[in-house]
ZAMARGU-4260 file (C-alpha; in steps of 0.2 Angstrom, whole numbers, plus 5000, padded with zeros to 4 digits):
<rodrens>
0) 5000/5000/5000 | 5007/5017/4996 | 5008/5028/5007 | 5004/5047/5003 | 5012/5063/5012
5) 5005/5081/5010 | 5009/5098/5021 | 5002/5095/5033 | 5012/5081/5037 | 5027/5084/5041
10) 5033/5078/5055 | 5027/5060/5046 | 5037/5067/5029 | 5053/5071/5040 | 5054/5052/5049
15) 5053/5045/5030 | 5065/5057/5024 | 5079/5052/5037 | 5075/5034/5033 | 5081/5038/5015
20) 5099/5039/5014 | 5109/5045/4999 | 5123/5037/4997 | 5140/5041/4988 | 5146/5018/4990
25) 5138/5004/4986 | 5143/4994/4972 | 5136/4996/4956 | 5130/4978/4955 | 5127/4976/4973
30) 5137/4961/4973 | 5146/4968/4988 | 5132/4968/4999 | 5123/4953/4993 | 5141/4944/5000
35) 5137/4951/5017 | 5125/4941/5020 | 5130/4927/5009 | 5145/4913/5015 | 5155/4925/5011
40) 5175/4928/5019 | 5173/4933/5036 | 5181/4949/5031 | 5167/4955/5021 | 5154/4951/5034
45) 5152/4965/5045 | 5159/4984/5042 | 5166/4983/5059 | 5179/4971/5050 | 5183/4981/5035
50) 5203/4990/5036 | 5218/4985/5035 | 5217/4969/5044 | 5202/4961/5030 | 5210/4968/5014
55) 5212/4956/4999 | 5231/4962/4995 | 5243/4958/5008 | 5251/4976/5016 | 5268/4976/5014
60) 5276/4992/5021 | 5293/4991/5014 | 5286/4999/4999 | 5283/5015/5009 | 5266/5026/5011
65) 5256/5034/4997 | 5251/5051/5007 | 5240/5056/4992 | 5229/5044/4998 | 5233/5038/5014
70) 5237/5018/5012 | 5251/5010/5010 | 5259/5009/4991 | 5260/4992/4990 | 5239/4991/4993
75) 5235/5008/4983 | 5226/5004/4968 | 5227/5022/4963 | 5244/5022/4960 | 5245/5006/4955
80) 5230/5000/4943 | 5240/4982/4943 | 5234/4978/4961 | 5214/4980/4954 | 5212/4961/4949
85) 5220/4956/4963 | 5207/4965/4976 | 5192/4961/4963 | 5196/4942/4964 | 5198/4943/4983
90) 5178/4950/4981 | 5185/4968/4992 | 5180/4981/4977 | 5167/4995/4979 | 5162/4999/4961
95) 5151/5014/4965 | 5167/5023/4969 | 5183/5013/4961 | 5193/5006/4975 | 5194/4992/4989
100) 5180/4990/5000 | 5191/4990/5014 | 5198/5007/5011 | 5181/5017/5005 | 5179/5029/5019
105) 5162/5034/5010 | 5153/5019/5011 | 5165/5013/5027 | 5172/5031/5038 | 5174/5020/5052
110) 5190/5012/5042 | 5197/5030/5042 | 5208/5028/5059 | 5211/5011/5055 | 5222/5015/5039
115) 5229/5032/5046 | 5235/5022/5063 | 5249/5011/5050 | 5258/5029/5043 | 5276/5029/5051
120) 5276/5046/5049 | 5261/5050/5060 | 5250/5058/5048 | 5232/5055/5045 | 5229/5055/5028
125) 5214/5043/5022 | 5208/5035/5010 | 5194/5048/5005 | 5207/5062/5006 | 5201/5069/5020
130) 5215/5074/5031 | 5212/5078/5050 | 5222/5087/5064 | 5240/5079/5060 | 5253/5073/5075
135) 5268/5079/5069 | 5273/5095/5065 | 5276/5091/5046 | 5260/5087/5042 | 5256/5086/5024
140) 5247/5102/5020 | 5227/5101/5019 | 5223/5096/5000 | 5217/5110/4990 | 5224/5128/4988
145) 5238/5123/5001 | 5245/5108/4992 | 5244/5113/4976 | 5261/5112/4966 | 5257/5129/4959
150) 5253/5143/4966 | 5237/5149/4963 | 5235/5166/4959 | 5219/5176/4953 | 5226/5188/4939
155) 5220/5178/4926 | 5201/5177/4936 | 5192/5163/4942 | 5185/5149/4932 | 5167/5148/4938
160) 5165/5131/4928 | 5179/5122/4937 | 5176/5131/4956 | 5196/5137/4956 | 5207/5151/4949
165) 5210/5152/4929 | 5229/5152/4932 | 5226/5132/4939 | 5212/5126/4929 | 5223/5112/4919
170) 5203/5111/4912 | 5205/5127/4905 | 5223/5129/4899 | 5234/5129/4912 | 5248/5118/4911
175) 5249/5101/4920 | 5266/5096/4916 | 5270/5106/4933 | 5257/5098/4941 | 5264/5080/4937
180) 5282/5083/4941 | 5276/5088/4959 | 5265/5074/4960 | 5250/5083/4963 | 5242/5074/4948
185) 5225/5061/4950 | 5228/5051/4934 | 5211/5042/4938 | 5201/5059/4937 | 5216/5066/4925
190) 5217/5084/4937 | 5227/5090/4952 | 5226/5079/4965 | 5223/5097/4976 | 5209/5100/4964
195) 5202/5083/4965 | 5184/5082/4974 | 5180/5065/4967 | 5194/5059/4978 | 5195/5076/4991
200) 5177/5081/4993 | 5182/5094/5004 | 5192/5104/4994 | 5179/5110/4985 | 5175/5122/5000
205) 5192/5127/5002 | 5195/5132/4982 | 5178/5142/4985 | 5185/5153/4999 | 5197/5161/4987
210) 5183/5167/4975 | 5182/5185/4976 | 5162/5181/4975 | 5163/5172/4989 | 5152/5174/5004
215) 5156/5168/5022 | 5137/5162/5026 | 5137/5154/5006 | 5142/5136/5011 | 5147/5132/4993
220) 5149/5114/4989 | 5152/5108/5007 | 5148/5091/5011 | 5134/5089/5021 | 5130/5076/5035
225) 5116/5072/5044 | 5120/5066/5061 | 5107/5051/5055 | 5113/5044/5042 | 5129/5032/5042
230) 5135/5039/5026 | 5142/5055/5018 | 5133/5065/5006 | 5145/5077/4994 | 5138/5087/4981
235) 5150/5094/4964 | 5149/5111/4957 | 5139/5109/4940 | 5140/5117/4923 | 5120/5123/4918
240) 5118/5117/4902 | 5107/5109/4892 | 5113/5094/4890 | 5121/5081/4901 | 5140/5087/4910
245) 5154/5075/4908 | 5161/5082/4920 | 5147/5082/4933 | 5148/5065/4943 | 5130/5064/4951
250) 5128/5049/4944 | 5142/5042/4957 | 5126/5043/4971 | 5117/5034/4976 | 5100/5033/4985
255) 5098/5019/4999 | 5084/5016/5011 | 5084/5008/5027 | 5074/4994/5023 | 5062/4990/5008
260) 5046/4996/5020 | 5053/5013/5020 | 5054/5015/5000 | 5036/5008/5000 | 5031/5020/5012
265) 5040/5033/5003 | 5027/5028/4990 | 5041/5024/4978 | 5037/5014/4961 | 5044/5007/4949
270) 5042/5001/4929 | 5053/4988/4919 | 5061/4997/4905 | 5055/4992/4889 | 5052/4995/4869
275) 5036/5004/4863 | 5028/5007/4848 | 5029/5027/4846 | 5024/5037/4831 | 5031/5055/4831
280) 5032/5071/4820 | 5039/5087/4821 | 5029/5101/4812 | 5038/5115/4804 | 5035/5129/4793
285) 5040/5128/4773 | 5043/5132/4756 | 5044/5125/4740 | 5056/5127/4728 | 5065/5122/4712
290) 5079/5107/4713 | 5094/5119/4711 | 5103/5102/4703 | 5091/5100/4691 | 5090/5119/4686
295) 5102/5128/4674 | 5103/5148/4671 | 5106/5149/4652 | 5119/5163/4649 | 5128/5167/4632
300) 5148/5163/4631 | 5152/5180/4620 | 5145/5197/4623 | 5132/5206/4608 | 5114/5210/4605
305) 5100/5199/4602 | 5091/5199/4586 | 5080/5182/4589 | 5073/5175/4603 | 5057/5165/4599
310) 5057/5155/4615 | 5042/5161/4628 | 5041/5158/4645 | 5033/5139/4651 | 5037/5133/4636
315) 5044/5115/4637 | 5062/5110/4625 | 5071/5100/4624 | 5092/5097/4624 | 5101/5107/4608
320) 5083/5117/4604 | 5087/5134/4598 | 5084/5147/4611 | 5092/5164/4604 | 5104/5174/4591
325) 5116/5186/4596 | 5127/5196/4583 | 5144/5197/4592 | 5159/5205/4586 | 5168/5196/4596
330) 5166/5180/4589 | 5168/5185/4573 | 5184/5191/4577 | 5189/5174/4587 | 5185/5167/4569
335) 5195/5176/4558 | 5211/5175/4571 | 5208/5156/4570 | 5207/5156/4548 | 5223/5165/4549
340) 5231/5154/4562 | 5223/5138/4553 | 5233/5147/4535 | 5250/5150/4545 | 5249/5131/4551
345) 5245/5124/4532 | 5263/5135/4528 | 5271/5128/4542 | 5266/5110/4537 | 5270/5113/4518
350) 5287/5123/4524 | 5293/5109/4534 | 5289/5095/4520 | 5302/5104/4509 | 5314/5107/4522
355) 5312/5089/4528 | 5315/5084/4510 | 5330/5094/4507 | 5337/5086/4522 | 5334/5067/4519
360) 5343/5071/4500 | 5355/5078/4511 | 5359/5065/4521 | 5360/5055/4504 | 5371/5062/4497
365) 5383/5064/4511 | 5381/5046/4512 | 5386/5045/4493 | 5400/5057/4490 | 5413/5051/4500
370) 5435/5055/4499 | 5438/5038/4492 | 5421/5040/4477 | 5424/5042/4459 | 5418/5059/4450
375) 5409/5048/4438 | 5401/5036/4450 | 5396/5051/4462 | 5387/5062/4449 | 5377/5049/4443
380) 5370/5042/4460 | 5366/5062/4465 | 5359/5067/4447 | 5338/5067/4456 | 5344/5073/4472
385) 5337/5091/4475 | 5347/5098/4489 | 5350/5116/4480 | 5368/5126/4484 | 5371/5111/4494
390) 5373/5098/4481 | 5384/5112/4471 | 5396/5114/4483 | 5400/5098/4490 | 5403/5092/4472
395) 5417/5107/4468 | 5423/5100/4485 | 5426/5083/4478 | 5431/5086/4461 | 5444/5098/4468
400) 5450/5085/4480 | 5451/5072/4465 | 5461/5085/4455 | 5473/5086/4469 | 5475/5067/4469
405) 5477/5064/4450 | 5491/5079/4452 | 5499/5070/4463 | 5501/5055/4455 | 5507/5061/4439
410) 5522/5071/4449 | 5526/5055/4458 | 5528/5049/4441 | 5538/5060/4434 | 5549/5061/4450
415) 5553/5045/4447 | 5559/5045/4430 | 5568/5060/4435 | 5559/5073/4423 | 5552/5083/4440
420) 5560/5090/4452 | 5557/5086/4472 | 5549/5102/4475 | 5537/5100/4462 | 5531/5085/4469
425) 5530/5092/4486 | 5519/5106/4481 | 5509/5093/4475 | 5507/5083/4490 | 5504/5098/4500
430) 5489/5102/4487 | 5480/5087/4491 | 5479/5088/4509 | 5472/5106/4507 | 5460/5099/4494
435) 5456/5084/4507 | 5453/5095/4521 | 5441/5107/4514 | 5431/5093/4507 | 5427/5088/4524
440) 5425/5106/4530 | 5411/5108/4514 | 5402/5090/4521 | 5401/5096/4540 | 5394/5111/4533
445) 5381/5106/4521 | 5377/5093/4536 | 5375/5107/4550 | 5365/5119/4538 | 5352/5105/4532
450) 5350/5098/4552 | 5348/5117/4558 | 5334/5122/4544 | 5325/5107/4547 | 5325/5113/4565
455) 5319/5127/4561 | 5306/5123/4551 | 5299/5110/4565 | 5301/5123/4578 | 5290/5134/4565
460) 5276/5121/4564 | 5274/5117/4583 | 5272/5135/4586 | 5259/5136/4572 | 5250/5122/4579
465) 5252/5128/4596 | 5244/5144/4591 | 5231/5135/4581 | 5227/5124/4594 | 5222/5138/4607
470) 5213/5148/4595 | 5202/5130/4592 | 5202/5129/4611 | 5194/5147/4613 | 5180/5144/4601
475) 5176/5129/4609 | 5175/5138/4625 | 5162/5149/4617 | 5153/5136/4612 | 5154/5129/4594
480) 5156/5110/4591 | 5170/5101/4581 | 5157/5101/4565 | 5156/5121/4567 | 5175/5126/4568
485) 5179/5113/4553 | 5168/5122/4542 | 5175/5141/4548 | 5180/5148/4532 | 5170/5141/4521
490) 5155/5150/4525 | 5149/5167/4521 | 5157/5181/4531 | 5141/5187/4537 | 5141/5170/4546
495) 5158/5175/4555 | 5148/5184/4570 | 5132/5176/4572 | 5129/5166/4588 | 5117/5155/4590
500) 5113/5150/4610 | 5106/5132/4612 | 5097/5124/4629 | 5111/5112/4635 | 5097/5102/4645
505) 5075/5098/4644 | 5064/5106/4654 | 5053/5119/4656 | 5058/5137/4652 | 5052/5147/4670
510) 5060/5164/4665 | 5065/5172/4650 | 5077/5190/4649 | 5081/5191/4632 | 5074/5207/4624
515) 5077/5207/4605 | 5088/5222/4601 | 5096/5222/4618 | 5112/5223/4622 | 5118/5208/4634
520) 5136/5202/4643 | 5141/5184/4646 | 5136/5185/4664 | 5119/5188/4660 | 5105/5174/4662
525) 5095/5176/4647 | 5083/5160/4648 | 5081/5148/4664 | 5078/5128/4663 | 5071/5119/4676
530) 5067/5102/4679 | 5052/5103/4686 | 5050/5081/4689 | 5057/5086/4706 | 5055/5100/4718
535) 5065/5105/4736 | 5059/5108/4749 | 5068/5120/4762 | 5061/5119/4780 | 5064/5125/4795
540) 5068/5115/4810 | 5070/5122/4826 | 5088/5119/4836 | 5079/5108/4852 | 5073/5097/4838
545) 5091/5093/4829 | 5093/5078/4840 | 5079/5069/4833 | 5082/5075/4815 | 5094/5064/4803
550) 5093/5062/4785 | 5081/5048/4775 | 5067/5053/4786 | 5050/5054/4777 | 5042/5070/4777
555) 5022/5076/4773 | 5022/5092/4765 | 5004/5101/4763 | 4999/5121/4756 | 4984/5130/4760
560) 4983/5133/4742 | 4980/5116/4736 | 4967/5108/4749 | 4967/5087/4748 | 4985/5090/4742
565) 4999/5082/4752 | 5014/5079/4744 | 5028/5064/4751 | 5048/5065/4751 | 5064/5063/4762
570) 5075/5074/4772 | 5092/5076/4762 | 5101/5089/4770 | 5104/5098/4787 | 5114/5114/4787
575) 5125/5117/4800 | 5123/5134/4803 | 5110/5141/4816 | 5101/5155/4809 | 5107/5167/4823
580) 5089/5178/4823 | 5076/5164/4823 | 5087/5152/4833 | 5082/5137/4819 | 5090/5125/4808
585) 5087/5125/4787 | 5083/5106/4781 | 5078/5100/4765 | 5068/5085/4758 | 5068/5080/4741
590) 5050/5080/4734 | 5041/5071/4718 | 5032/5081/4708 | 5025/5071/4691 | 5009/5079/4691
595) 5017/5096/4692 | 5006/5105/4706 | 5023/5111/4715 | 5027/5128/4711 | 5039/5136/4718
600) 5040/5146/4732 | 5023/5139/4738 | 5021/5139/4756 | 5014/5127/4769 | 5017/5116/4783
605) 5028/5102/4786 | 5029/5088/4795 | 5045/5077/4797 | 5040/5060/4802 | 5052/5053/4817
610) 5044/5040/4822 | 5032/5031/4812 | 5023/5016/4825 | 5044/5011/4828 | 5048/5000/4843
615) 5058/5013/4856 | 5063/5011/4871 | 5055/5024/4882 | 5051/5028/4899 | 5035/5038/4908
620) 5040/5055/4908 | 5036/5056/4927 | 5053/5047/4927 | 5066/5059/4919 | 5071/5073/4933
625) 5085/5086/4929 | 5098/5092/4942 | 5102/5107/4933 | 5116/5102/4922 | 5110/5083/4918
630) 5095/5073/4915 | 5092/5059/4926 | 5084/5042/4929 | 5083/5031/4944 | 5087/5015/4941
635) 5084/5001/4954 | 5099/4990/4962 | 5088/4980/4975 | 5072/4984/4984 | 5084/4998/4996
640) 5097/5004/4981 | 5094/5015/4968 | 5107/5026/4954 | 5105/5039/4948 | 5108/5038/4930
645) 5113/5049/4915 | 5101/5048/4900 | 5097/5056/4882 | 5082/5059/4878 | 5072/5061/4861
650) 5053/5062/4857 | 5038/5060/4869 | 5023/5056/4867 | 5009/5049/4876 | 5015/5052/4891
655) 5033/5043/4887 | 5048/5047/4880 | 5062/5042/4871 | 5078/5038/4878 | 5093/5037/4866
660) 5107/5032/4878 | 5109/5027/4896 | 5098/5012/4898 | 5091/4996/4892 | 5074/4987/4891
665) 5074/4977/4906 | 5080/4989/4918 | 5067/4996/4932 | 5069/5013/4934 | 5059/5025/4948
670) 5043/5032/4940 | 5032/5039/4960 | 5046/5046/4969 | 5059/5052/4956 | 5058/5068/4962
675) 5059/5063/4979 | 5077/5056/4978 | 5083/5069/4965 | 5076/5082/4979 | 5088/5072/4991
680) 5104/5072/4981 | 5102/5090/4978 | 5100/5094/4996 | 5117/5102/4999 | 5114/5115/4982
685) 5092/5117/4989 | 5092/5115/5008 | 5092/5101/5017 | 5075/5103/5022 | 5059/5090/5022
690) 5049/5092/5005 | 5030/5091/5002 | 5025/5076/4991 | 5007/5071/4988
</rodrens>
């Protein structure tokens, strides 16, 4: 039976609310305390046994003592994640809060003394990082502003989002490498251990203090603890967004009641998690408009006037169809410098050919008219060869070079019947190596002229061609085919500046500028071709909806112009810009339009269809609470335990709504009473006093 509390009972509602206890340490599975009353180790049977004397690692002090967090090294899992396994298969693991069992002074404080009575050196450092009054004079200084490794200074201002000074927000930019070389570093929260409220939930306080906002009767984020209640409640400073904080650690609570009568007199109740069938739409204004890829601005590629233009406006063409003329001088002159360009290559061609001839007769006759060749033989093998001054010259070159041979003969000769004299013969001799050495010099020569014309001339042609070809180029480029520029020259000259403009695609003509007579540029649009088989459709979507919103969802587009008209597509796009006046989103669908009632810039209503009868998993919305920076469920341990637990949320409906991330069906979360326990984990931010609940 539930029981109901109102305001006028409050001294009934206050006894409930001290049976409820919020608690920061009970394993996540509640394995742990299922073991304590199970045949479990003796160890874990009672918390008067839990210390150092029950843990699951044997203590060895030789390996010194972690005053970050007050247990020996050789038993500190924080500094050493190696020694995790060892204490989870010894079943002495809290998973609510990361560490042994035997040394979580949340869910345990009464192991505090116990640990801090094994330090040699007399100080008191536990577990939890709660340091009390030390014995010796070098006591380790307080965690927080006093220990950290860097000074904290407030020229830089105060980081409200992190609850300490900019100049030591390693959050914010400072640096941590001085941090981590003074060992004030938590690598398990990955922030100064003197910053560290997950592990030191009392240095929250002590950061606040130095907050020039700060105000002595504030109590900011101090942990709060009923004199009731066996275990410590500690509340984070939160960021107030609108979604879920990673940083914010609520969801490390938890919610325990003293027996399963108190939650049912609490009038807590719960509901299995499961998958429903939800259909969901967002509704949004909208307009119509033409597929921008299926739409094409018809501009000319030369500058003139028009002197046709047939084509009217809704008038349906097709590829090629003829749409304008323009006269354009400067076309016709683009024509003409390409007929001179294409003369000057036919020279170059024709030029080349001769030179090219020239040379191969060249190169034949070179072969052919050697030192050691007769007149007779050489004449005759050279008598068709056409090689001009060439052939001439190297022929004088040879016959002279024979004459000097033959001459020399006929004084040896006559040396030896002794009717010349020696000189005469050496005059002779000295006549045929002059005649042989400027018969080579005339063959090099005629060899170097005909190679270097023939260079010319192909130097000639690749520049003709070259020229020719970016002519051919640019009147491609203003828009006449191959058939077109092969025929330039051959038709009448009033032809040379006539441009005729063509529709490159089929469609519909919705606007038409060209005015016969007018005088137009290339950047003007002259006619425009839609496709009108296919319309878009730009909506827009409000920015708390984008979460929902994805491409490939259908939409249902209606105008108040066309009644008993609906029109069907899919989302295609989502901007990501926020339009920073109306605070929305622009998305588009893709709509058919065969029967071609879509107009453009028609107007209507939208509705994007997220959920069409889909199995979801959902919750009753009585079950989602927010803490300010987080939304929230509570999901149930055991019939005392309950989490709190961070959720996305999506559509509602019905009285549901949709959860995107944080639980699965099968889980039983809190539905009567949600508020209740958020109410209770919130005390230290709201007051810690008694609420009315009907």
């Amino acid at each position: 039976m539930k029981t109901t509390f109102n305001s006028t009972s409050r001294a009934v509602c206050a006894g409930v609310m001290l049976a409820l206890v919020v608690a920061s340490g009970c394993d996540e599975t509640g394995e742990l305390h299922d073991q304590r009353n199970s045949a479990a180790p003796a160890k874990l049977v009672s918390n008067a046994d839990f210390g150092p004397d029950t843990s699951a690692v044997p203590i060895d002090m030789s390996a010194g003592w972690c005053n970050g967090h007050g247990v020996p090294e050789s038993v500190c899992t924080r500094c050493d994640s190696s020694l995790i396994a060892k204490f989870k298969d010894g079943r002495d693991w809290c998973g609510a809060h990361g560490l042994p069992e035997t040394q979580c002074t949340i869910c345990n404080p009464e192991v505090r003394e116990r640990w801090a009575a094994l330090n040699p050196a007399g100080a008191t450092d536990v577990p939890d990082g709660t340091v009390s009054t030390a014995a010796s004079e070098n006591a380790r200084p307080l965690p927080g502003p006093a220990s950290s490794a860097v000074e904290p200074t407030l020229d830089q201002g105060w980081c409200n989002g992190h609850g300490v000074p900019e100049s030591v927000c390693t959050r914010c930019g400072a640096s941590a490498e001085a941090f981590k070389e003074a060992g004030d570093w938590c690598a398990e929260h990955d922030l100064p251990e003197s910053q560290c409220v997950a592990c030191h939930p009392e240095v929250e306080a002590r950061w606040a203090r130095l907050d020039p906002d700060w105000q002595e009767d504030e109590p900011v984020g101090e942990a709060m603890i009923d004199a009731d209640l066996p275990i410590q409640l500690v509340a984070n400073r939160r960021l107030l967004t609108g979604s879920n904080d990673s940083q914010c650690q609520v969801d490390r609570l938890k919610v325990r009641f003293l027996d399963a009568t108190t939650a049912r007199d609490a009038g807590i109740e719960t509901e299995i998690v499961r998958t429903r069938r939800l259909s969901d739409t967002i509704e949004c204004p909208a307009e119509a408009g033409f597929d921008q890829t299926r739409l094409v601005r018809i501009t000319p590629r030369v500058p003139g006037f028009v002197t046709e233009a047939s084509v009217e406006v809704g008038s349906f063409v097709n590829a090629g169809d003829l749409l304008a003329v323009l006269e354009s001088p400067a076309l016709g002159e683009a024509k003409s410098r390409y007929i001179r360009m294409r003369e000057g290559h036919f020279l170059a061609i024709a030029d080349f050919e001769r030179v090219d001839t020239i040379h191969r007769g060249t190169l034949h006759m070179l072969e052919v008219c050697t030192a050691s060749a007769a007149s007779e033989e050489v004449r005759r093998k050279i008598a068709n060869v056409r090689v001009g001054d060439a052939k001439s010259r190297l022929l004088q070159a040879h016959a002279a070079l024979e004459l000097a041979r033959t001459t020399l003969e006929r004084e040896r000769t006559l040396l030896e019947k002794k009717i010349s004299s020696e000189q005469s013969f050496d005059t002779a001799r000295s006549r045929l190596v002059s005649a042989e050495a400027a018969f080579y010099a005339t063959r090099e020569a005629v060899a170097f002229d005909s190679e270097r014309n023939r260079l010319v001339a192909v130097r000639t042609l690749k520049v003709a061609k070259s020229g020719l070809d970016a002519v051919e180029r640019e009147l491609h480029i203003l828009g006449l085919s191959e058939a077109q520029v092969a025929t330039l020259g051959d038709e009448p000259d009033t032809a040379l500046t006539r441009y005729a403009l063509h529709s490159p695609v089929a469609g519909r003509i919705v606007e038409r500028r060209a005015v016969v007579g007018e005088v137009v540029e290339q950047r003007d649009a002259l006619y425009t071709v839609a496709d009108l088989s296919t319309m878009w459709l730009m909506m827009a979507v409000r920015e708390r909806d984008l979460a929902v919103v994805r491409t490939g969802l259908p939409i249902l587009f209606t105008v108040d112009g066309l009644p008993g008209h609906s029109f069907d597509g899919t989302v295609t796009w989502i901007s990501s810009v926020v339009d920073d006046q109306t605070r929305t989103v622009k998305v588009r669908a893709s709509l058919p339009n065969e029967r071609g009632l879509l107009r453009a810039n028609m107007f209507g209503l939208a509705r994007i269809i997220v959920h069409d009868n889909d199995e979801i998993v959902s919750v009753p919305s009585g079950a989602v609470q927010t803490d300010g920076c987080c939304q929230l469920v509570f999901v149930k341990q055991d019939d005392t335990l309950f989490e709190p637990r961070k959720v996305s949320l999506g559509t509602s409906a019905n009285g549901h709504v949709e959860i995107l991330a944080g639980l699965s069906p099968g889980e039983s979360v809190v539905t009567v009473g949600s508020f209740l326990m958020k109410t209770e984990i919130l005390k230290s931010n709201i007051g810690a006093g008694c609420c009315d609940v009907d």
